[in-house]
VEXDOVO-316186 format. One record per residue (C-alpha): residue number from 1; residue in one letter; x negated, y negated, z negated. Coordinates in Angstrom, 3 decimals, always signed. Layout:
BEGIN
<node seq="NUM" type="A" X="X" Y="Y" Z="Z"/>
...
***
This chain:
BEGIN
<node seq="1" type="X" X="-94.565" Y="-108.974" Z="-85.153"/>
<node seq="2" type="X" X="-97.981" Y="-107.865" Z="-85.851"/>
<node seq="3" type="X" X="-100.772" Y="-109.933" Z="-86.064"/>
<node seq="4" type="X" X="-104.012" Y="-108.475" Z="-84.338"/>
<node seq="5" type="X" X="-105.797" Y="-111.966" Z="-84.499"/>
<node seq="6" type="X" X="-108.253" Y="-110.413" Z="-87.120"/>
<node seq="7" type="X" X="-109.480" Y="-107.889" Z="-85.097"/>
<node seq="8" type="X" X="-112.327" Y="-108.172" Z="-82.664"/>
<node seq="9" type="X" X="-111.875" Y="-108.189" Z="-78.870"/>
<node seq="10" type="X" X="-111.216" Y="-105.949" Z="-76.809"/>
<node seq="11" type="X" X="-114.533" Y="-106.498" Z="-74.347"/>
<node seq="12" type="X" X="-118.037" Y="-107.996" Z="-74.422"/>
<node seq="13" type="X" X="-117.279" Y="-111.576" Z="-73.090"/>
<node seq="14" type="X" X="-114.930" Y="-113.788" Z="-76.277"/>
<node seq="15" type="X" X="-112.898" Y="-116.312" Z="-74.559"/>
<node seq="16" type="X" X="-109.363" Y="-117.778" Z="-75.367"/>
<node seq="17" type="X" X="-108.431" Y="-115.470" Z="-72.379"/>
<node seq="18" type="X" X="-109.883" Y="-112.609" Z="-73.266"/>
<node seq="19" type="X" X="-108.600" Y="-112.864" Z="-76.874"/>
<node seq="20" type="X" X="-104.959" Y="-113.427" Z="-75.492"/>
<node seq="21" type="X" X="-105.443" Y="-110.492" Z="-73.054"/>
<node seq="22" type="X" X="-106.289" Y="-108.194" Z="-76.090"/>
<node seq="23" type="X" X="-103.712" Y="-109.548" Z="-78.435"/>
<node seq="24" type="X" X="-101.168" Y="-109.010" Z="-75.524"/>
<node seq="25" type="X" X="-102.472" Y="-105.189" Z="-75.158"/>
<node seq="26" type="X" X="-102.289" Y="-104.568" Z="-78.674"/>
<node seq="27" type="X" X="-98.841" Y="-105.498" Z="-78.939"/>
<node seq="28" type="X" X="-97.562" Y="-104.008" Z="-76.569"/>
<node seq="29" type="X" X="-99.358" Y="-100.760" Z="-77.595"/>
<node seq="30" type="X" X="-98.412" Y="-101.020" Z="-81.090"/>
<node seq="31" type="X" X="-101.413" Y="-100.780" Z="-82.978"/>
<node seq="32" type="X" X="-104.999" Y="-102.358" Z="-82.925"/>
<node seq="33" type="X" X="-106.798" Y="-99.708" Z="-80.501"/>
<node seq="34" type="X" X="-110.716" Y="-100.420" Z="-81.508"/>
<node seq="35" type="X" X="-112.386" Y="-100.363" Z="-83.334"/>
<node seq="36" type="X" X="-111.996" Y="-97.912" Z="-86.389"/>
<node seq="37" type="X" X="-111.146" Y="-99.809" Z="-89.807"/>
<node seq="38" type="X" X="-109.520" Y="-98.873" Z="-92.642"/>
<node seq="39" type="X" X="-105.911" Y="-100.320" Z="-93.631"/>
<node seq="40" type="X" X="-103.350" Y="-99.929" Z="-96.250"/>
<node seq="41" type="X" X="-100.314" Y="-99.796" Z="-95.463"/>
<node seq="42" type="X" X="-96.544" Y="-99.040" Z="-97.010"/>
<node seq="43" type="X" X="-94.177" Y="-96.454" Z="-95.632"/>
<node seq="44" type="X" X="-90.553" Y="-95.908" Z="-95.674"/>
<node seq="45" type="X" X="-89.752" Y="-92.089" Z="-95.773"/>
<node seq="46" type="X" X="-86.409" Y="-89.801" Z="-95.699"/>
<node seq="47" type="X" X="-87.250" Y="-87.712" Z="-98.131"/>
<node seq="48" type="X" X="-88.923" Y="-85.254" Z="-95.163"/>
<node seq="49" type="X" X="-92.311" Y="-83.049" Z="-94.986"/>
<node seq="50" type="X" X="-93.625" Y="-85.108" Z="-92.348"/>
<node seq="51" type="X" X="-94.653" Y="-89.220" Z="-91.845"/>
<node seq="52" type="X" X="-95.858" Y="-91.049" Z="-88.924"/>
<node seq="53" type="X" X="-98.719" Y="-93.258" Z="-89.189"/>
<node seq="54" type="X" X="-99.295" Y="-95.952" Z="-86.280"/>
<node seq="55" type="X" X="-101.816" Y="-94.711" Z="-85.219"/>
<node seq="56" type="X" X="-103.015" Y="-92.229" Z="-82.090"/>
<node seq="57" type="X" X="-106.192" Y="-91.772" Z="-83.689"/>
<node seq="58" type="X" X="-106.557" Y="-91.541" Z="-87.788"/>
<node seq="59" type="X" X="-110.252" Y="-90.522" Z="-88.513"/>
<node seq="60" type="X" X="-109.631" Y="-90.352" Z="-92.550"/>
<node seq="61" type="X" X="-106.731" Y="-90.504" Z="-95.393"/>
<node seq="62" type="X" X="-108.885" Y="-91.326" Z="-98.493"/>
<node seq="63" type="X" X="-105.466" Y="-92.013" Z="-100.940"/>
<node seq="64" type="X" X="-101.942" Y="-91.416" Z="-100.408"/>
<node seq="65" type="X" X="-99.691" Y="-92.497" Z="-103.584"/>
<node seq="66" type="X" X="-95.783" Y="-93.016" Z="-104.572"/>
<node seq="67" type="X" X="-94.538" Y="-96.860" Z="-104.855"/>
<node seq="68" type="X" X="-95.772" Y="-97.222" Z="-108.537"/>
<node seq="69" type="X" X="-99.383" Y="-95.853" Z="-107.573"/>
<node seq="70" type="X" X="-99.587" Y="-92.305" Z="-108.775"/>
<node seq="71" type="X" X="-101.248" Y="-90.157" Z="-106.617"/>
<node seq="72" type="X" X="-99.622" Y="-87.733" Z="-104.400"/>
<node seq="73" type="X" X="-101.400" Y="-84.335" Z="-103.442"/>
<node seq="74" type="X" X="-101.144" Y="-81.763" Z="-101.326"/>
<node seq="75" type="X" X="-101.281" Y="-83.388" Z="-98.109"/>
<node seq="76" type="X" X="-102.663" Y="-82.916" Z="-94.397"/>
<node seq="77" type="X" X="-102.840" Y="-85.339" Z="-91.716"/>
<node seq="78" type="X" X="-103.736" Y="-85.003" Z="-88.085"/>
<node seq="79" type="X" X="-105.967" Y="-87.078" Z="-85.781"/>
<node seq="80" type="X" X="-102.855" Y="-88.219" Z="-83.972"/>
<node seq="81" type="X" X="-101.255" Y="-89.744" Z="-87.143"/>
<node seq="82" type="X" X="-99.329" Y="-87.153" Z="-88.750"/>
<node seq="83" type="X" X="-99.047" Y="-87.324" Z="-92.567"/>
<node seq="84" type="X" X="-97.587" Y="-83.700" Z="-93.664"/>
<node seq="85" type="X" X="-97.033" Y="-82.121" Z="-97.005"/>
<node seq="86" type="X" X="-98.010" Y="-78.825" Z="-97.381"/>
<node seq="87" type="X" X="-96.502" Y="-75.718" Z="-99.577"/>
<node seq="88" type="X" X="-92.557" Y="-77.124" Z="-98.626"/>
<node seq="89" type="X" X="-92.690" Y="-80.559" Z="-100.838"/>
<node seq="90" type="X" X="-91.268" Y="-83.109" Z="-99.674"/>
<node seq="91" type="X" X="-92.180" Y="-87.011" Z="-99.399"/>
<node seq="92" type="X" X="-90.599" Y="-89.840" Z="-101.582"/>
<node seq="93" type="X" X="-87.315" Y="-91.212" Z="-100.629"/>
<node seq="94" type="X" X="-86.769" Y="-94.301" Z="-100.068"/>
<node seq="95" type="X" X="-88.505" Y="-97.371" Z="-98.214"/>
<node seq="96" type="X" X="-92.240" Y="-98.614" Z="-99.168"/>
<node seq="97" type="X" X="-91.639" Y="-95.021" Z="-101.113"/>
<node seq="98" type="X" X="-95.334" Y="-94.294" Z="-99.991"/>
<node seq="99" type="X" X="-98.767" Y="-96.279" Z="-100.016"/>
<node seq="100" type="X" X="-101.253" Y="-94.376" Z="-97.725"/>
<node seq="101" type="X" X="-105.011" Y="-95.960" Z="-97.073"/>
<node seq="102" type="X" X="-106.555" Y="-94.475" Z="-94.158"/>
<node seq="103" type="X" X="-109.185" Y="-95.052" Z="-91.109"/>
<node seq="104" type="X" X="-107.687" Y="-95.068" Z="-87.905"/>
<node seq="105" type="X" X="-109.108" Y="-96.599" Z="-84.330"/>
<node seq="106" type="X" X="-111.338" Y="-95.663" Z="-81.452"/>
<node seq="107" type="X" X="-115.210" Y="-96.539" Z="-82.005"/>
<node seq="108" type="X" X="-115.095" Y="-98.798" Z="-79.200"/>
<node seq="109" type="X" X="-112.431" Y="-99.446" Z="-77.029"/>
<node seq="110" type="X" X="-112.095" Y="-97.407" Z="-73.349"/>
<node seq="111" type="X" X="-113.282" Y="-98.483" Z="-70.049"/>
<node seq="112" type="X" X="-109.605" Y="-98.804" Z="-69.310"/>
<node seq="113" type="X" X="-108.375" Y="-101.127" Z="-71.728"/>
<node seq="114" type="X" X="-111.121" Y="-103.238" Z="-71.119"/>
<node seq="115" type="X" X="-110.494" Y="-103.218" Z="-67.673"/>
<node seq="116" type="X" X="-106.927" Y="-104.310" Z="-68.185"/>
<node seq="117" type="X" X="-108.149" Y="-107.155" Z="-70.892"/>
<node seq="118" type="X" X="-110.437" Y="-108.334" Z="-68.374"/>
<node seq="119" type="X" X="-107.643" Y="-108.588" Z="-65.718"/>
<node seq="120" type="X" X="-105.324" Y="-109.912" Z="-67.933"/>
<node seq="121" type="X" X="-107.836" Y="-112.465" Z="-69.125"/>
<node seq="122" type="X" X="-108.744" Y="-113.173" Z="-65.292"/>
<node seq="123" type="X" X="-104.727" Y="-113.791" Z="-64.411"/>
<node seq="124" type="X" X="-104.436" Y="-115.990" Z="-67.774"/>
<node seq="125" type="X" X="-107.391" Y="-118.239" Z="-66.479"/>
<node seq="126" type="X" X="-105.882" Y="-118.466" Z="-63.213"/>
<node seq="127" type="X" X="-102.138" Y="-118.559" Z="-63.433"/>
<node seq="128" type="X" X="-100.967" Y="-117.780" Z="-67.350"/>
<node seq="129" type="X" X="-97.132" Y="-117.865" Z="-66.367"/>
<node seq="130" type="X" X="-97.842" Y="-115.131" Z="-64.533"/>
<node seq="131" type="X" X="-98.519" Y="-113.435" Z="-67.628"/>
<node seq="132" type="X" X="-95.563" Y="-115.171" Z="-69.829"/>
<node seq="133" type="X" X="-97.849" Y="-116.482" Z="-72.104"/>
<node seq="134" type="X" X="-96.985" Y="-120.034" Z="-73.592"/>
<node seq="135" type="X" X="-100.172" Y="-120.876" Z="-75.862"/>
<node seq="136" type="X" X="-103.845" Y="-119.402" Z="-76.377"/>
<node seq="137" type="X" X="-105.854" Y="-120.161" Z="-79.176"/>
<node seq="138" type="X" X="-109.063" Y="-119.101" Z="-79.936"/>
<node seq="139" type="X" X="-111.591" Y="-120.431" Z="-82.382"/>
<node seq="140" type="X" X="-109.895" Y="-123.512" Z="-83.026"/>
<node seq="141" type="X" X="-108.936" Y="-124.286" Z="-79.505"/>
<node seq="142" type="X" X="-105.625" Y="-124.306" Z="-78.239"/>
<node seq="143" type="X" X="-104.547" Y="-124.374" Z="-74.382"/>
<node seq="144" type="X" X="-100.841" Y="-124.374" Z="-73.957"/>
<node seq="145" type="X" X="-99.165" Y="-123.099" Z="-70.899"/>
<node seq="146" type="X" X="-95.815" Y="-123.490" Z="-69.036"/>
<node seq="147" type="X" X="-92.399" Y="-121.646" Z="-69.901"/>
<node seq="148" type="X" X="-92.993" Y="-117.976" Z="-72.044"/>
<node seq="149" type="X" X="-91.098" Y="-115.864" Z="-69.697"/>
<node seq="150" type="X" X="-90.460" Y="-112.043" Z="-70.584"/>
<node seq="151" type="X" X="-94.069" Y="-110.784" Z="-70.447"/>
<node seq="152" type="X" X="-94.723" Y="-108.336" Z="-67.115"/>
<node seq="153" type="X" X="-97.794" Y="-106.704" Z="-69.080"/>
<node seq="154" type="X" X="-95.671" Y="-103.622" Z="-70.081"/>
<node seq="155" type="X" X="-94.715" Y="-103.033" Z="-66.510"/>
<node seq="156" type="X" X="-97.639" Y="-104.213" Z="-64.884"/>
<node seq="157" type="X" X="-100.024" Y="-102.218" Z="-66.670"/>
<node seq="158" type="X" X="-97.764" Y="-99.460" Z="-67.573"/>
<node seq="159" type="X" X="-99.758" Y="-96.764" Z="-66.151"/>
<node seq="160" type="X" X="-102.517" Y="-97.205" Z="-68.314"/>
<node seq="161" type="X" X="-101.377" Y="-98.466" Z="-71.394"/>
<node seq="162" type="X" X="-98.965" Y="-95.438" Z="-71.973"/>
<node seq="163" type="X" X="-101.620" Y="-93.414" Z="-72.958"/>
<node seq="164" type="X" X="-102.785" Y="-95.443" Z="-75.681"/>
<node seq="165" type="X" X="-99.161" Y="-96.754" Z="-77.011"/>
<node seq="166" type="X" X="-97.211" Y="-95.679" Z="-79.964"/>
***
């Protein structure tokens, strides 16, 4: 599981809701949307010329290294998250084989995500089962809810959230 709760919200107007709302849209998109920040992170690799970073928008790679830390070059990525090596070499084997630090994210997050945060956020205030959530906490407050069924935000909101999921 991923933990999004260090990233800012999705829309204009904090609540426990609207924090929920955007922690359930992140998840089920795969990666933290807006805005752009830079992350390390470790990657297992076949031994190909190409690796996926999860992301749909990567605005920089500033180091790409092996598992003991020595640099790797002769690289290109693409906005999209593709990590390729260039002149036929081929990544490190194995898994964690490759440490990559990179921006990724949107500048601010679209009018349609934060219309779906806000809806989510307005169904959570008025019935949260609805949305299979169990517990929200925000800033030290906790609300707790009824049953956790299997969330309906992937089929709810499929329509829009496809085009912003891994």
């Amino acid at each position: 599981m991923i933990d999004f709760s260090e990233y800012p919200n999705l829309c204009d107007y904090p609540s426990p809701e609207t924090a929920m709302a955007a922690d359930l849209v992140r998840g089920e998109c795969g990666w933290h949307i807006a805005p752009a920040h830079e992350v390390t992170l470790f990657l297992d690799s076949d031994g190909g010329q190409v690796l996926s970073l999860p992301s749909l928008h990567v605005v920089s790679v500033s180091a790409v290294t092996d598992a003991d830390d020595e640099a790797i070059e002769g690289w290109e990525f693409s906005t999209m998250g593709l990590l390729e090596r260039t002149g036929g070499r081929r990544w490190p084997r194995g898994r964690r084989a490759v440490k990559v630090t990179f921006t990724h994210g949107l500048a601010a997050a679209p009018h349609a995500i934060i219309a779906v945060v806000n809806d989510i956020a307005d169904t959570l205030v008025v019935s949260p089962d609805l949305v299979g959530v169990k517990q929200v906490a925000h800033d030290g407050a906790s609300i707790t809810y009824g049953d956790a069924g299997v969330t309906a935000i992937g089929q709810r909101y499929a329509h829009v959230l496809k085009r912003f999921s891994l």
